[in-house]
MIKOLPA-387269 format. One record per residue (C-alpha): residue number from 1; residue in three letters; x negated, y negated, z. Coordinates in nm, 2 decimals. Each point is the difference from the previous one (the first is absolute). Layout:
N
[pt NUM, "ala", [X, Y, Z]],
...
% end
This chain:
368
[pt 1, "unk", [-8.82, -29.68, -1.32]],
[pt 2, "unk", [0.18, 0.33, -0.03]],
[pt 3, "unk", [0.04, 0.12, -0.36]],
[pt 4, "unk", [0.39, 0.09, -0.02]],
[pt 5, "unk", [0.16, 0.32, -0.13]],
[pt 6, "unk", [0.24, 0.04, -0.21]],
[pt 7, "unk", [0.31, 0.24, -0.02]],
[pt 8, "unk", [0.05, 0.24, -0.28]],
[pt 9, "unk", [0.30, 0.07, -0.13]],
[pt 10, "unk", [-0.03, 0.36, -0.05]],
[pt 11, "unk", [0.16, 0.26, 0.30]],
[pt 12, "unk", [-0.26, 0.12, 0.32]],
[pt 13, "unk", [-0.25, -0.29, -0.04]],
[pt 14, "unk", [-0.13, -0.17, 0.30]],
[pt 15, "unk", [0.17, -0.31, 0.15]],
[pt 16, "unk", [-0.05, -0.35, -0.16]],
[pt 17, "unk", [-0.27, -0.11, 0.26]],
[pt 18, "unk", [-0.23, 0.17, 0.18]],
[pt 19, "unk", [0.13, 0.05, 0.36]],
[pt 20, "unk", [-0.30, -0.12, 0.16]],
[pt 21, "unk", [-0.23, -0.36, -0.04]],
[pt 22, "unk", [-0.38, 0.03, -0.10]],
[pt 23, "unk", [-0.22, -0.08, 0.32]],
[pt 24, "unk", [-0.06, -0.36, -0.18]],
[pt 25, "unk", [0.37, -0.12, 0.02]],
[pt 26, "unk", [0.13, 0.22, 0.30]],
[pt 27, "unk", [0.22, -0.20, 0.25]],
[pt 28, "unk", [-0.17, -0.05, 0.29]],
[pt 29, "unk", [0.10, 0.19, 0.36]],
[pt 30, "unk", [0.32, -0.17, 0.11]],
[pt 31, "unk", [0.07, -0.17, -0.31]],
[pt 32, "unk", [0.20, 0.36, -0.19]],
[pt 33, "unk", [0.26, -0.17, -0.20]],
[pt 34, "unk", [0.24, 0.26, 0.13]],
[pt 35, "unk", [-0.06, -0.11, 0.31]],
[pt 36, "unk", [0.05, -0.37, -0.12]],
[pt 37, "unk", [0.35, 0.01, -0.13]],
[pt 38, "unk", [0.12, 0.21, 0.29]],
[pt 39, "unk", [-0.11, -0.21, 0.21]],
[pt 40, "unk", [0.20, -0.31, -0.22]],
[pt 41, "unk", [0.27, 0.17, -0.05]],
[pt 42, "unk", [0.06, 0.00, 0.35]],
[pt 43, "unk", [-0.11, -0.37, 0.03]],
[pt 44, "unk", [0.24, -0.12, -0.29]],
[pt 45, "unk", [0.31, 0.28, -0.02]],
[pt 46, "unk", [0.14, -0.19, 0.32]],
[pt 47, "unk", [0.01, -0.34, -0.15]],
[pt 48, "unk", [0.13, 0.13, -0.35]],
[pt 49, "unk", [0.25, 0.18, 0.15]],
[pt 50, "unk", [0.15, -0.34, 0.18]],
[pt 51, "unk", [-0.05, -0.17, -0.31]],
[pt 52, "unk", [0.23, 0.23, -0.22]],
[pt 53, "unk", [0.23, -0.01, 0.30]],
[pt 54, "unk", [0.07, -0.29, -0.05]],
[pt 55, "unk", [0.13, -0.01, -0.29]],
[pt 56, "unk", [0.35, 0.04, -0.13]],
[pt 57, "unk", [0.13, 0.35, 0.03]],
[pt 58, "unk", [0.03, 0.07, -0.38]],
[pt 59, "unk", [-0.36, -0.16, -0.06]],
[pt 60, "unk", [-0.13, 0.19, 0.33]],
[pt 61, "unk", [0.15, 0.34, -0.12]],
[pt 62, "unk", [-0.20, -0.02, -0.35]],
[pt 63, "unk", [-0.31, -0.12, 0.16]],
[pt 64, "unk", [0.02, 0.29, 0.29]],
[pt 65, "unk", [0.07, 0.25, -0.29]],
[pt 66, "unk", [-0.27, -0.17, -0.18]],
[pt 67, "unk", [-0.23, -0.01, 0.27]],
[pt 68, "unk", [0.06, 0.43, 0.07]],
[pt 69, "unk", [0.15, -0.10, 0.35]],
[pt 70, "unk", [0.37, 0.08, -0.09]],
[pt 71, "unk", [0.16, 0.21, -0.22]],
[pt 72, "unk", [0.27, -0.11, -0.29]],
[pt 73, "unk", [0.24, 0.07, 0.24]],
[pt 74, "unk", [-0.15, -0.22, 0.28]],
[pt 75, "unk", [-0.08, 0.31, 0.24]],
[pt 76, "unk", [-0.37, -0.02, 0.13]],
[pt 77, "unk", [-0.27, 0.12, -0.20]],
[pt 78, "unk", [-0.38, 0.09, 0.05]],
[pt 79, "unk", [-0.06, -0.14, -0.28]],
[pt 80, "unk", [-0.37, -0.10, -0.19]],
[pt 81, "unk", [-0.02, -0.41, 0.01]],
[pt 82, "unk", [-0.31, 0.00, -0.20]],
[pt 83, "unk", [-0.38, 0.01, 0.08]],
[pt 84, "unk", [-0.01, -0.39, 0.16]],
[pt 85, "unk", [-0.30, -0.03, -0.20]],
[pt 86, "unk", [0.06, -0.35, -0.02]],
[pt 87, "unk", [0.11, -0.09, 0.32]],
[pt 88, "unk", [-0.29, 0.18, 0.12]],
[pt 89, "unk", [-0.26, -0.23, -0.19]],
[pt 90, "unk", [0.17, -0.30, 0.19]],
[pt 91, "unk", [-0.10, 0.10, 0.30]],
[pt 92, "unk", [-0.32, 0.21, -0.03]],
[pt 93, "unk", [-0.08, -0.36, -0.19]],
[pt 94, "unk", [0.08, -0.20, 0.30]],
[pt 95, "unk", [-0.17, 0.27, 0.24]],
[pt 96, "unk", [-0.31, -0.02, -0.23]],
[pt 97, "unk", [-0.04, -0.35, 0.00]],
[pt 98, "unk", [0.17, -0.12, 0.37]],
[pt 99, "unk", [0.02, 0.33, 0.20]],
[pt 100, "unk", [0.30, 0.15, 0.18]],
[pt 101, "unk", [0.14, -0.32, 0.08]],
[pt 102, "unk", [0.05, -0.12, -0.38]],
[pt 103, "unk", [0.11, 0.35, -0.05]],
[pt 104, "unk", [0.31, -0.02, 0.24]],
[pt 105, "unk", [0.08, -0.32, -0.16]],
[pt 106, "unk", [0.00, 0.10, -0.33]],
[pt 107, "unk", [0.27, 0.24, 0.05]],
[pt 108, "unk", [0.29, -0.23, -0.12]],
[pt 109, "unk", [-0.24, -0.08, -0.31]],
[pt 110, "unk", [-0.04, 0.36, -0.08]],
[pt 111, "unk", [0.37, 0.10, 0.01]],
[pt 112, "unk", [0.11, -0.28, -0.20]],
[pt 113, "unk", [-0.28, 0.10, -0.30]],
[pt 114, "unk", [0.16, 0.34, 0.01]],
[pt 115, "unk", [0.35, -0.16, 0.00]],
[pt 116, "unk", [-0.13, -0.14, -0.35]],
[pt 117, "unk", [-0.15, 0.30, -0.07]],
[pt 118, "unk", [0.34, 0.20, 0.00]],
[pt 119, "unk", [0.17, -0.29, -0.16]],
[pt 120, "unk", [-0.20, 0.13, -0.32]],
[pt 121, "unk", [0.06, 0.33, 0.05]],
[pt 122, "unk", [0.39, -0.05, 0.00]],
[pt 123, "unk", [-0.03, -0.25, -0.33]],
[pt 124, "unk", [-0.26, 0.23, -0.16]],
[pt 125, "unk", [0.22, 0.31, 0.03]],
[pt 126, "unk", [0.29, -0.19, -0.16]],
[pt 127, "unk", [-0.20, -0.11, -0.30]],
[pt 128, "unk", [-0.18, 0.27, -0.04]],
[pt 129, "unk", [0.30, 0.22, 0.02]],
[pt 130, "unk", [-0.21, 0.22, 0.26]],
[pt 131, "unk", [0.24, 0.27, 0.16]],
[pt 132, "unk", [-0.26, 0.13, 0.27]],
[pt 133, "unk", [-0.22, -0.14, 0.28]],
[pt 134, "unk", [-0.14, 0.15, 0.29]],
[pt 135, "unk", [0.18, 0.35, -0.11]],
[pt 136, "unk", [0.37, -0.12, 0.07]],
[pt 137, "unk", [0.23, -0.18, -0.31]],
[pt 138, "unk", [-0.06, -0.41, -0.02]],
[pt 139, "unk", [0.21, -0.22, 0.17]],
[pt 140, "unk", [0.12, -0.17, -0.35]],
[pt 141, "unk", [0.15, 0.38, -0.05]],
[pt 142, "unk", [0.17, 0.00, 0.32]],
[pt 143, "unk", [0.14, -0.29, 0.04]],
[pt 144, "unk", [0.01, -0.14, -0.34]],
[pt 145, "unk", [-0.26, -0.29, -0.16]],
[pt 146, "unk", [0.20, -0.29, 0.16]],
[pt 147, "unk", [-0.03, 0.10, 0.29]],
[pt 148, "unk", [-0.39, 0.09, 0.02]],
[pt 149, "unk", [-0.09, -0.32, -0.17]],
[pt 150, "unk", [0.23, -0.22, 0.25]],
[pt 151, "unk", [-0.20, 0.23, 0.32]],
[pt 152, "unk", [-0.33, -0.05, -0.17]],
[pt 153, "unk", [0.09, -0.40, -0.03]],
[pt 154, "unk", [0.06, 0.03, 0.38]],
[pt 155, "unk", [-0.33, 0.17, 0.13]],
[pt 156, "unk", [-0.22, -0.31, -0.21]],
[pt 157, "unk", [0.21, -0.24, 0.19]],
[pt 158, "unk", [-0.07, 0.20, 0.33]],
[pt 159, "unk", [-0.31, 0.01, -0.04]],
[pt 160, "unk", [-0.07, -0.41, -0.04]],
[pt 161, "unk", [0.23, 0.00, 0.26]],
[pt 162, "unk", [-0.22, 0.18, 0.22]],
[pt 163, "unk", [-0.25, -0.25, -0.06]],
[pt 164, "unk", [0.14, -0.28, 0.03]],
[pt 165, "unk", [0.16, 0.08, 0.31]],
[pt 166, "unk", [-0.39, 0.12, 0.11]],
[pt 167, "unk", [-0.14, -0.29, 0.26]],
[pt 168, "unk", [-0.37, 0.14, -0.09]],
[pt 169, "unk", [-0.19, -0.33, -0.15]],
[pt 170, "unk", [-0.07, 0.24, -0.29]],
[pt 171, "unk", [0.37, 0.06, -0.10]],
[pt 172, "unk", [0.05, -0.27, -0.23]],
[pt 173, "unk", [-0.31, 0.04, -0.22]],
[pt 174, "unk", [0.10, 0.37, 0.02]],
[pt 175, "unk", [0.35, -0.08, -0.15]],
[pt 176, "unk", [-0.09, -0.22, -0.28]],
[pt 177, "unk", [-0.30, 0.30, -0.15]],
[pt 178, "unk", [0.26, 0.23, 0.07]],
[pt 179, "unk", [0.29, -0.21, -0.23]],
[pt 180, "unk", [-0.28, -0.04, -0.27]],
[pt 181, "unk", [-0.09, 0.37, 0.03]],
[pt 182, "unk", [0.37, 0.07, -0.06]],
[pt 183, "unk", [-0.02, -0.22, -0.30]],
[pt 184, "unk", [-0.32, 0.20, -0.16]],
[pt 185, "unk", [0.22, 0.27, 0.10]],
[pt 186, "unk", [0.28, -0.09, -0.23]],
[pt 187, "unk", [-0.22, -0.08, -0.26]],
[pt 188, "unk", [-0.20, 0.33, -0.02]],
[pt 189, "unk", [0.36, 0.15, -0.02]],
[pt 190, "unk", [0.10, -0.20, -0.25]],
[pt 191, "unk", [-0.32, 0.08, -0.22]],
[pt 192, "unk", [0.08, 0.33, 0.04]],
[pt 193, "unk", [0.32, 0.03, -0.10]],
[pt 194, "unk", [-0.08, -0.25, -0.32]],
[pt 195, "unk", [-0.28, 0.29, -0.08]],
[pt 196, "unk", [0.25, 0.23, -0.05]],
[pt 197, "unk", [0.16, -0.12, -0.31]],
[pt 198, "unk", [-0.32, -0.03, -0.14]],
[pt 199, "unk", [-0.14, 0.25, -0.24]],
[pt 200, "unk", [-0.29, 0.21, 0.12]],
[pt 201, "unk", [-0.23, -0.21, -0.19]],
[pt 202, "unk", [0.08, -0.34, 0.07]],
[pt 203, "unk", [-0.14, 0.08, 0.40]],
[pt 204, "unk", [-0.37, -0.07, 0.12]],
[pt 205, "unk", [-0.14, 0.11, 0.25]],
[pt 206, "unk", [-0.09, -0.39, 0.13]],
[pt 207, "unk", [0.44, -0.04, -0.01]],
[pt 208, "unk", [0.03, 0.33, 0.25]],
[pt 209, "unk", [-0.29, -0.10, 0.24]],
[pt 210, "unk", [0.14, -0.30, 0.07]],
[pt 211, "unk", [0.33, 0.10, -0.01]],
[pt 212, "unk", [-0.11, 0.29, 0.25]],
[pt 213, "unk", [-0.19, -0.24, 0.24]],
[pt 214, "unk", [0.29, -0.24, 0.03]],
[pt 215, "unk", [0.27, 0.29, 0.04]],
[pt 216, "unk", [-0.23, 0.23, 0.24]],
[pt 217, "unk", [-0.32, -0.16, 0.13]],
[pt 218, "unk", [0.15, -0.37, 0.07]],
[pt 219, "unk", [0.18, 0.15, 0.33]],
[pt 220, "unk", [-0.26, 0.20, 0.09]],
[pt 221, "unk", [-0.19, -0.30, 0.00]],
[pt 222, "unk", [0.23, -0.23, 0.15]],
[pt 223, "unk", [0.01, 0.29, 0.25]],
[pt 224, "unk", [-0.34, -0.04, 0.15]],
[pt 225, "unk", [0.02, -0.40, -0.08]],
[pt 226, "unk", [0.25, -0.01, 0.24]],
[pt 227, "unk", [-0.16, 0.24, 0.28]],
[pt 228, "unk", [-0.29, -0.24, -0.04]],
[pt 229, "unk", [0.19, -0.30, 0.04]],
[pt 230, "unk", [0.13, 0.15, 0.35]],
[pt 231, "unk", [-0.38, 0.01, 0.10]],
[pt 232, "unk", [-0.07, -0.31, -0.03]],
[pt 233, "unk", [-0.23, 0.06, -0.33]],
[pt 234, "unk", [-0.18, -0.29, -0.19]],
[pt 235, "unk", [0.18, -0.06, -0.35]],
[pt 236, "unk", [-0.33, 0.17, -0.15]],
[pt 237, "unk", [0.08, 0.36, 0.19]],
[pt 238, "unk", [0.34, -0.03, -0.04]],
[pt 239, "unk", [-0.04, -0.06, -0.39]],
[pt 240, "unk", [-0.26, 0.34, 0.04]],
[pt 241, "unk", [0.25, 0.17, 0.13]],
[pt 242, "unk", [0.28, -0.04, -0.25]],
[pt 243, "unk", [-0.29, 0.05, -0.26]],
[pt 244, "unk", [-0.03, 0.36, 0.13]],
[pt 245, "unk", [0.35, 0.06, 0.01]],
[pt 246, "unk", [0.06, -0.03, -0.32]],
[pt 247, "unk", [-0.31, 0.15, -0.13]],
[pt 248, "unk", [0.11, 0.29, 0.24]],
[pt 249, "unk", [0.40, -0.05, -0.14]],
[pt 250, "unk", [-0.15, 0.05, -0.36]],
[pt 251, "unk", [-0.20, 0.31, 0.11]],
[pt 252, "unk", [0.35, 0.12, 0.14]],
[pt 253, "unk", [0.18, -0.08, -0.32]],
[pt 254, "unk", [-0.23, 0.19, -0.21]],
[pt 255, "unk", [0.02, 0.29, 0.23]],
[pt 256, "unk", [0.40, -0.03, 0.03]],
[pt 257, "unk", [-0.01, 0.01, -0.41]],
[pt 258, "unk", [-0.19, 0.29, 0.04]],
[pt 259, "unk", [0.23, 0.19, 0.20]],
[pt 260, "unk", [0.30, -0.15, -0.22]],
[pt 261, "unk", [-0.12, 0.24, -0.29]],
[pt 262, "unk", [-0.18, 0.31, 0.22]],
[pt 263, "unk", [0.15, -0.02, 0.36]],
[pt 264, "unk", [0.14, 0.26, 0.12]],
[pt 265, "unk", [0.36, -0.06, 0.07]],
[pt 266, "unk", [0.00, 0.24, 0.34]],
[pt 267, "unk", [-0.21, -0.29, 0.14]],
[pt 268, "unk", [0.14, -0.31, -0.21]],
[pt 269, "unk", [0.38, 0.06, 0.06]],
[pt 270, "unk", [0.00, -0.12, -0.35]],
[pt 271, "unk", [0.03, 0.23, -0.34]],
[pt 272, "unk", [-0.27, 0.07, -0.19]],
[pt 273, "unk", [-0.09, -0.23, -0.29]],
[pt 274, "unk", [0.22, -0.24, 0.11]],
[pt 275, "unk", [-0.19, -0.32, -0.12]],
[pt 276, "unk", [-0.05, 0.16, -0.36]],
[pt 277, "unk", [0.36, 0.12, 0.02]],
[pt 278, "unk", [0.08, -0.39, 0.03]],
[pt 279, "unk", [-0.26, -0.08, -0.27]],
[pt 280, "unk", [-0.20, -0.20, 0.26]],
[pt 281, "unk", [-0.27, -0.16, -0.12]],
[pt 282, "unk", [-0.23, 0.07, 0.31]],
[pt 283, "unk", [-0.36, -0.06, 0.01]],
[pt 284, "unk", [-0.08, 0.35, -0.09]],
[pt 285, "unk", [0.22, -0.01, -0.32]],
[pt 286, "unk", [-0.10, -0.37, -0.09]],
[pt 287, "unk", [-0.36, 0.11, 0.02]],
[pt 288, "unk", [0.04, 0.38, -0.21]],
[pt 289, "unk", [0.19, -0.23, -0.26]],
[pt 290, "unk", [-0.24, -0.30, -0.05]],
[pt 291, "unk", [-0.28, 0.30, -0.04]],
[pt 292, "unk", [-0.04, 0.03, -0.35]],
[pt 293, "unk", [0.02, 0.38, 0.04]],
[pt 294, "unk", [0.23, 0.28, -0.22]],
[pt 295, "unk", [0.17, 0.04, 0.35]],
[pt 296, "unk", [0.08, -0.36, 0.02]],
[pt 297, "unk", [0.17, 0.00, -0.32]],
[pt 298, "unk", [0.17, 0.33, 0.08]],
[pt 299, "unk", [0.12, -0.21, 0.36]],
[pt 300, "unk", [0.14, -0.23, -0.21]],
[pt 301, "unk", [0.18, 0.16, -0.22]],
[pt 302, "unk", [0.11, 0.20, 0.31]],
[pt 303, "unk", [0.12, -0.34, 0.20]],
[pt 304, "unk", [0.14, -0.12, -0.33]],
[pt 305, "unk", [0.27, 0.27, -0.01]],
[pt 306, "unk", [0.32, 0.03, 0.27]],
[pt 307, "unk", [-0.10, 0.25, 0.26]],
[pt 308, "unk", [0.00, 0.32, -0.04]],
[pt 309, "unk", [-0.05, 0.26, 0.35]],
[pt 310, "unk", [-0.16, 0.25, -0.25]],
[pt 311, "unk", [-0.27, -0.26, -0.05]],
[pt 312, "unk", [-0.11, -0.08, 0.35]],
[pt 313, "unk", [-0.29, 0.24, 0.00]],
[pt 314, "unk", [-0.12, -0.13, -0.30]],
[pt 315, "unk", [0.01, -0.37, 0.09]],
[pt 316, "unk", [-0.19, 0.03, 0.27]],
[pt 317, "unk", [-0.25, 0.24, -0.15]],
[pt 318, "unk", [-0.06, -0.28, -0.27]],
[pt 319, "unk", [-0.05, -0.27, 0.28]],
[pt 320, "unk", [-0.26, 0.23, 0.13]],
[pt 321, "unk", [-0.16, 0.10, -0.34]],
[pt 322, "unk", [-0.02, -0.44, -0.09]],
[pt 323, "unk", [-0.21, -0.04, 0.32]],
[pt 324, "unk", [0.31, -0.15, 0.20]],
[pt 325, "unk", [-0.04, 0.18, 0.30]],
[pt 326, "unk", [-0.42, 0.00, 0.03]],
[pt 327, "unk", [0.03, -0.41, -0.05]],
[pt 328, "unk", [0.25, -0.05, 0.27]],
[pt 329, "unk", [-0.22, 0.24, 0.27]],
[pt 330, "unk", [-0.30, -0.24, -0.12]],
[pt 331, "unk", [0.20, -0.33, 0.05]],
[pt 332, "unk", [0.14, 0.10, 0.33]],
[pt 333, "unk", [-0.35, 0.10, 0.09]],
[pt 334, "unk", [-0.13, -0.36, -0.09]],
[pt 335, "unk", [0.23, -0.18, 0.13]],
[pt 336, "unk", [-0.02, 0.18, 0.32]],
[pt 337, "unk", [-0.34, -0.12, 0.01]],
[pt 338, "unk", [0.08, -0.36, -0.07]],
[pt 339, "unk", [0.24, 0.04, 0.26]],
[pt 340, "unk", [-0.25, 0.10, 0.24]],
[pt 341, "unk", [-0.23, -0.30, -0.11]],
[pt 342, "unk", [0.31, -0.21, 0.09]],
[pt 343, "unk", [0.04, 0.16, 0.37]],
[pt 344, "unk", [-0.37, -0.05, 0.10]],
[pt 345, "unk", [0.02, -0.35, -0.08]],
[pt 346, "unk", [0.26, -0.10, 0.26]],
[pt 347, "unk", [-0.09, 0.27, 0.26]],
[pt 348, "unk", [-0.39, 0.11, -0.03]],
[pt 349, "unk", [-0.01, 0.27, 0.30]],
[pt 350, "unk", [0.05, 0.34, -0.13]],
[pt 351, "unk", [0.20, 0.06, 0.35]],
[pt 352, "unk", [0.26, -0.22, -0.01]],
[pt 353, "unk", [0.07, 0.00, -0.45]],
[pt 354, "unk", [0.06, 0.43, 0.14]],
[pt 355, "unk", [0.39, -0.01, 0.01]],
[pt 356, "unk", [0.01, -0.20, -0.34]],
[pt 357, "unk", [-0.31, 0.21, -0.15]],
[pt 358, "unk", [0.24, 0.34, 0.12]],
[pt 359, "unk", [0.32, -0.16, -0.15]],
[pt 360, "unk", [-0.17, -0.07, -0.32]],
[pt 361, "unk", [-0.14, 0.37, -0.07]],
[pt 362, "unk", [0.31, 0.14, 0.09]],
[pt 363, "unk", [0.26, -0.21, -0.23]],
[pt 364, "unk", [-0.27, 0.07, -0.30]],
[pt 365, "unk", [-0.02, 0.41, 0.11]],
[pt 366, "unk", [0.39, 0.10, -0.01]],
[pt 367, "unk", [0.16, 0.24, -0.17]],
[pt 368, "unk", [0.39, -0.18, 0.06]],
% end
C-alpha cells in the first residue's frame, strides 16, 4: 500500500497527494478512475435527472440547484453534481462480480445510493451551518433551511422509491441495507453533532472512529453491498464487499479531515480551516489532543476559546506539531490496506477487483 502525503499548511508547497500511484497500487489499463466516473456519470445522470423531475416544483428547484444543474433562478446551469464516487462503486461492484449485465442492472441501485448520498449533503450543510459546496453558496442559503431539509427528505424517499419500484430480484434486499444504512447514517450524524458540545477532552479517539465509520464508510459500504447484490453474490462476497467499503469510507474520512484543516480552498470550494473554524472535532484534532504533547494542550486551550480568524494558522500548526496530521496519513494508509484485504476476498482476480482497486487510490489521493 501507498504511503499517503500530507498537505502543509504553509504557501507554494506541493499538492496534498502525490499525482501519480506507486507501480504496486497503479490502476490497471482500462480501469483509470477518471475514466470510471465518466463513464457513470453518463450511466446514472439520465436516471437522476427523471428522478428529481419528478418531484414537486419547489423540491425539484432546490434539488436542481443543489445538484449544479440549475441556477437559483431556475435557468440551466453546467453545473458540478459531484464525483459519483459512490454510484460508481455500485456498479464497478456489480461489473466485478456479474459482468456488464449486473452492471446495467444496477443502474437504478446506484442512482438511488447517491440520492441518499445528497440527502446528507443537504442535512449536513444545514447543521453544520456550511455556506459553500462545490464553489457555489449552499442550497440552505438560497432558499432558506426549510426548504433544503424538506428537498433533502424528498430525494431519501426517491431513492427507496426507486427500489422498490425496481423488478430486479435484488431490489428488495437492496432497499432494506439501504434503510439500515440510512439509519447508521443518522446515527453517525447524531454522534457528531453530540461531540460538539463536548469539551476537547472528554473525546477518544475510539468515539470518532466509530462515529466516522457510521457517518462516512457505512454508505460506502452499503455501496458495493448493493452492486454485489445485483451480481448475484454469495452473502460471504457481498459481506467482503461492504467490509471494503467502509474500510475504504474510513480511509476517505481521514483524508477528507485532512483536507478540512490544509486543503486548498481553489480546489475544495470550501474556506480554509473551516472544520477548526467550527471547532470540529475531526480525526486529526481528536488524535493531536488525546497526544499527551505541549501542542495538544496548546490545541486545547486553542478549541477551548470562541474562534478567533487570527488564530487559524496557529490551530492548525498545533494539530500538526501534536502528531494529528502524521496519524491520520498512517490510519488512512492502514486502513486502505484492510480494505484491500476485504476486496480480494470476494473477487480474487487482480483483473476484474481493477475498477474498485482504481476507485480506491483515487478517493484516498485527492486534494478536494
Amino acid at each position: 500500500m501507498s504511503t499517503l502525503h500530507g498537505p502543509d499548511p504553509r504557501p507554494d508547497t506541493p499538492p496534498l497527494h502525490d499525482p501519480a500511484p506507486r507501480p504496486e497500487t497503479a490502476p490497471l489499463d482500462g480501469h483509470e478512475a477518471g475514466v470510471i466516473l465518466e463513464r457513470v456519470r453518463a450511466s446514472v445522470d439520465p436516471e437522476l435527472r427523471s428522478a428529481l423531475e419528478s418531484l414537486p416544483g419547489s423540491l425539484r428547484r432546490v434539488a436542481l440547484y443543489h445538484f449544479g444543474w440549475e441556477h437559483a433562478d431556475g435557468t440551466p446551469a453546467a453545473g458540478n453534481a459531484g464525483k459519483a464516487i459512490r454510484p460508481a462503486l455500485v456498479l464497478t461492484a456489480a461489473t466485478a462480480l456479474g459482468g456488464d449485465r449486473a452492471r446495467a442492472a444496477a443502474v437504478r441501485a446506484a442512482v438511488a445510493v447517491e440520492l441518499v448520498h445528497n440527502f446528507t449533503l443537504l442535512h449536513d450543510d444545514v447543521m453544520d451551518r456550511d455556506t459553500t459546496r462545490r464553489h457555489r453558496p449552499t442550497a440552505w442559503t438560497v432558499f432558506g433551511v426549510p426548504d433544503a431539509i424538506l428537498a433533502g427528505d424528498a430525494l431519501q424517499a426517491l431513492a427507496l422509491r426507486l427500489l422498490a419500484e425496481d423488478p430486479h430480484p435484488a431490489a428488495g434486499a437492496a432497499a432494506a441495507r439501504l434503510a439500515d444504512c440510512v439509519v447508521e447514517l443518522c446515527e453517525g450524524q447524531h454522534e457528531d453533532t453530540a461531540m460538539e458540545a463536548l469539551d476537547p477532552g472528554e473525546v477518544t479517539l475510539d468515539q470518532v472512529l466509530v462515529m466516522a465509520e457510521a457517518k462516512t464508510g457505512a454508505l460506502l459500504g452499503c455501496a458495493c453491498a448493493l452492486g454485489a447484490l445485483y451480481a448475484g453474490a454469495s452473502g460471504e462476497e457481498v459481506g467482503a464487499m461492504d467490509a471494503f467499503g467502509r474500510e475504504a469510507g474510513l480511509a476517505f474520512q481521514l483524508i477528507d479531515d485532512v483536507i478540512g484543516i490544509w486543503g486548498d480552498p481553489s480546489r475544495t470550494g470550501k474556506p480554509a480551516g473551516a472544520d477548526l473554524a467550527a471547532r470540529k472535532k475531526s480525526l486529526p484534532v481528536v488524535a493531536a489532543l488525546t497526544s499527551g504533547t505541549a501542542a495538544a494542550s496548546e490545541l486545547a486551550a486553542l478549541y477551548a476559546a470562541p474562534y478567533d480568524e487570527g488564530d487559524l494558522v496557529r490551530t492548525a500548526l498545533a494539530v500538526e506539531e501534536a502528531g494529528g496530521r502524521d496519524w491520520a496519513q498512517v490510519q488512512a494508509a492502514d486502513r486502505m490496506a484492510r480494505a484491500m484485504g476485504q476486496l480480494a476476498r470476494a473477487v480474487p482476480d487482480p483483473e476484474a477487483a481493477g475498477g474498485l482497486l482504481s476507485l480506491a487510490e483515487f478517493v484516498t489521493r485527492r486534494s478536494a
